[in-house]
C-alpha positions in Angstrom: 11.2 -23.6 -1.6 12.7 -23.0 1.7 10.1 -21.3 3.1 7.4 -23.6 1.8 9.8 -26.9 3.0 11.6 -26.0 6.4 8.6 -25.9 8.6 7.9 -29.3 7.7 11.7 -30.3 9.3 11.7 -29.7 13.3 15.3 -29.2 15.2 15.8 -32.5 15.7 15.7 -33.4 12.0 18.9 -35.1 10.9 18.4 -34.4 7.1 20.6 -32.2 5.4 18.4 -30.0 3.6 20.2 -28.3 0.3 18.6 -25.5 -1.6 20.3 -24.4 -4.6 18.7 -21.6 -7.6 18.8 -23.2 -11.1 20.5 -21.4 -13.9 18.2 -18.1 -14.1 16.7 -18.4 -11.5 17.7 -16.7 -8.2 21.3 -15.5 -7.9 22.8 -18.2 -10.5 24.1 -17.1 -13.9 22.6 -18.8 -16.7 25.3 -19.3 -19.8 24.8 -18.9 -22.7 25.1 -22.3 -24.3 22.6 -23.7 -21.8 19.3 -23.7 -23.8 18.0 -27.1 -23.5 16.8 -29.9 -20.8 19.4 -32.2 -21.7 22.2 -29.6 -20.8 20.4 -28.5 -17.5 20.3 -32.0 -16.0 23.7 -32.4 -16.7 24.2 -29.3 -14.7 21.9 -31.0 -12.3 24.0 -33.9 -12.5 27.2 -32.5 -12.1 26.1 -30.7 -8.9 24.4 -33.5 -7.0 28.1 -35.1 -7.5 30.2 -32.3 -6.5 27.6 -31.4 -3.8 26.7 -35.3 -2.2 29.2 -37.5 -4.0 28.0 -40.9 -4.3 25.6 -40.7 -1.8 21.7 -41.3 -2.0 19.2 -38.3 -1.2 15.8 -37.3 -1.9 14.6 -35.4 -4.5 11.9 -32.3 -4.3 11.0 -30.2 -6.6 8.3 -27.2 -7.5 6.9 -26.5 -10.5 9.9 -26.3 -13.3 12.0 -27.8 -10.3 9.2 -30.9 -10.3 9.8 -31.3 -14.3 13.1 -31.3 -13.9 12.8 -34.0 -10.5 10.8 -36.0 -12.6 13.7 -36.6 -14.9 15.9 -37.3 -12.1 13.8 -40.0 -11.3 13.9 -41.6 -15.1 17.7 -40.4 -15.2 19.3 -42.0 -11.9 16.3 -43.8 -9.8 19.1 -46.3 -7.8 19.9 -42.9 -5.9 17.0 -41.6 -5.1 15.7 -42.5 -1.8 12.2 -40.8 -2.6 10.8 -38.3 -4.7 8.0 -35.2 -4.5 6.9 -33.9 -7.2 5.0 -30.2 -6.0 2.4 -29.4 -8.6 5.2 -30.7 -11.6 5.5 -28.7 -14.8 4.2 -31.7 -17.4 3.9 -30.3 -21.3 3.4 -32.6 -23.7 5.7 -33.1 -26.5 4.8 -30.0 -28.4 5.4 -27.8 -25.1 1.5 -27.7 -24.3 0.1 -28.2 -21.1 -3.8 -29.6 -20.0 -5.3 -26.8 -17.9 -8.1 -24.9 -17.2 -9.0 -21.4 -17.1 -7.9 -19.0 -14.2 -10.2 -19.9 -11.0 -10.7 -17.2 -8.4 -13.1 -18.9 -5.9 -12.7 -16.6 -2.9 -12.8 -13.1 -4.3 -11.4 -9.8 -2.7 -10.1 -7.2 -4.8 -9.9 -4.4 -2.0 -6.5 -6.2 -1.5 -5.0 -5.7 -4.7 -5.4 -1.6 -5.0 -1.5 -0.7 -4.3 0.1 -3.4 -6.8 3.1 -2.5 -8.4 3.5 -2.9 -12.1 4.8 -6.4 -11.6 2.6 -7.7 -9.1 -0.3 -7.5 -11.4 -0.4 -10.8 -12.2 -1.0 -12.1 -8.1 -5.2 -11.7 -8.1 -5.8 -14.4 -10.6 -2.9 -16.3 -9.7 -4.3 -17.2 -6.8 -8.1 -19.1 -5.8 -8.2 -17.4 -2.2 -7.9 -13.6 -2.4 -6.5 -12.9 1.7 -3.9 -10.5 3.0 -1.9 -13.5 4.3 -1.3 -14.8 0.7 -0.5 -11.9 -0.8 2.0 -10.9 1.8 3.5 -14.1 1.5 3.8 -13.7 -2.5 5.3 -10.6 -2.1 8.0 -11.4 0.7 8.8 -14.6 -1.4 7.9 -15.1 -4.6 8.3 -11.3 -6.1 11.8 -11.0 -5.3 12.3 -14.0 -7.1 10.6 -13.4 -10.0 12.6 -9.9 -9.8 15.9 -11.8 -9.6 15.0 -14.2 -12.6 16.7 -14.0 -16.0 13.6 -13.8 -18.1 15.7 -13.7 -21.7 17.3 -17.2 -20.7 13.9 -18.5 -19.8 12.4 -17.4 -23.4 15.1 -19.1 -24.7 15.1 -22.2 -22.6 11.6 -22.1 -23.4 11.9 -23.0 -27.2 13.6 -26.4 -26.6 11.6 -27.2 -22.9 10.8 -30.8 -22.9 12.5 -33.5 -21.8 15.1 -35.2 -23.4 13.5 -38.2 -25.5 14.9 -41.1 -23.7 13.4 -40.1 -20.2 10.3 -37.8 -21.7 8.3 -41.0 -21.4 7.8 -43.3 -17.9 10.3 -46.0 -17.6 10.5 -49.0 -15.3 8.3 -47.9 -11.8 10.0 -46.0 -9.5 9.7 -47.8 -6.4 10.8 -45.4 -3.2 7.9 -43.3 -1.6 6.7 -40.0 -3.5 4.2 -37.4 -3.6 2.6 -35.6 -6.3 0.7 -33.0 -4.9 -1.7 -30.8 -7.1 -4.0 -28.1 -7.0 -7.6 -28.6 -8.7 -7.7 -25.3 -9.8 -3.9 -24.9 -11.4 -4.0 -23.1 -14.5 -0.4 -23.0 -15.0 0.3 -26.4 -15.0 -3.4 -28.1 -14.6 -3.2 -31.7 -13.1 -4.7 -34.2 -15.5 -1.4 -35.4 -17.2 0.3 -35.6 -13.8 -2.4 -38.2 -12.5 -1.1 -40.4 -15.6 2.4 -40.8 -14.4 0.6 -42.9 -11.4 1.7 -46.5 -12.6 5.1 -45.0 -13.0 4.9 -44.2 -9.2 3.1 -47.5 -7.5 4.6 -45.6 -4.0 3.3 -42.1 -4.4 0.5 -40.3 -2.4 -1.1 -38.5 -5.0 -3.3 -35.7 -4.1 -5.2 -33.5 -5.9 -6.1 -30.3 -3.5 -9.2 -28.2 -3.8 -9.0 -24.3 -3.5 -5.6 -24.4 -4.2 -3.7 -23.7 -7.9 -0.2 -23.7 -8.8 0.6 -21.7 -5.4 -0.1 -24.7 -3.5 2.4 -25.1 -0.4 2.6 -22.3 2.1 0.2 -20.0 0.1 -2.6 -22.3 -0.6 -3.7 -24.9 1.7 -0.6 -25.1 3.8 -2.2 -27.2 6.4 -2.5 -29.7 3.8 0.3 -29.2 2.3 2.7 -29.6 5.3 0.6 -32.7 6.0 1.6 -34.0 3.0 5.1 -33.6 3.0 5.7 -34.4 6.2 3.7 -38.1 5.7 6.2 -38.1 2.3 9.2 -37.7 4.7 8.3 -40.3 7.5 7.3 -42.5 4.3 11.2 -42.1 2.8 12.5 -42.4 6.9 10.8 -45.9 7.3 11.9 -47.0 4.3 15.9 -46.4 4.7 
């Protein structure tokens, strides 16, 4: 997230930007009692008030982090001062997701003959085959991965959705968002993310072509940046 987010804030930007790993994820120790949603955004919860008080902030999030954004906005909207969602996780209520099949539209495999047993995955994770993405994967994304407590996300994965009260849209959310897609996702698709549009009578939604769930600084970052930095003047002017 940093890398995809910070070239979008020049020196002169006066928002404090906060990063932190989620349980599993990163550096952070997941325990083991945390197994559901409704424990992880209390977690959320608890460190948005130890970290900004009573203060309002915006809210981005990528991927799981989008899921779990997305129920910050149906958990506490009167403290959000905007939202972006960056291609959002959305299963339905059995844990299934609308997507596609694997789309590789610009096709190089001469890049992909020194891959290490865990990098197998990056050709048809991504629509463009070039050097540039899959240097950025692996100076970003593999060390995470690496660093990730894949037994906790197994087990987080058995009781994923959202809890029941904010699984389903609520009154609109009326600050500016984003919700920024790639056509060619197959992780998380995009088709159940365009329906959460009434929910969001602010949002830019777009839905980007030659770009999947790496969309941001891997896919289409030209785009991308343009997007969230038209999310952020959006959430300024609005203040």
């Amino acid at each position: 997230m940093v890398a995809d987010l910070e070239p979008n804030f020049d020196e002169s930007s006066t928002w404090q930007r906060i990063y932190f790993d989620l349980p599993g994820h990163g550096t952070t120790i997941a325990p083991d009692w945390l197994n559901n949603q409704t424990q992880m955004l209390e977690i959320l919860t608890k460190v948005i008030e130890q970290v900004i008080g009573d203060q309002k902030f915006g809210v981005i999030g990528n991927s799981y982090g989008g899921y779990l954004s997305l129920g910050l906005v149906r958990k506490m909207p009167h403290r959000l001062l905007g939202a972006a969602l960056l291609v959002p996780d959305l299963p339905d209520d059995l844990n299934n997701r609308q997507t596609t099949d694997a789309s590789t539209i610009v096709e190089d495999m001469s890049l992909f003959g020194n891959l290490q047993s865990d990098e197998q995955w990056i050709p048809t994770g991504l629509v463009e085959h070039s050097q540039y993405a899959l240097d950025e994967i692996r100076a970003h994304d593999v060390p995470a991965h690496r660093l990730s407590d894949d037994d906790f996300l197994e087990r987080l994965n058995e009781n994923y959705v959202l809890p029941i009260e904010i699984r389903y849209s609520g009154d609109p959310f009326t600050q500016p968002s984003l919700i920024a897609l790639g056509h060619q996702d197959a992780t998380v698709g995009y088709g159940r993310q365009l329906q959460l549009l009434p929910e969001f009578p602010r949002a830019t939604v777009a839905v980007v072509d030659m770009a999947g769930h790496y969309l941001g600084r891997v896919e289409r970052p030209k785009v991308f940046n343009v997007l969230v930095r038209d999310w952020i003047e959006r959430v300024e002017i609005s203040l």
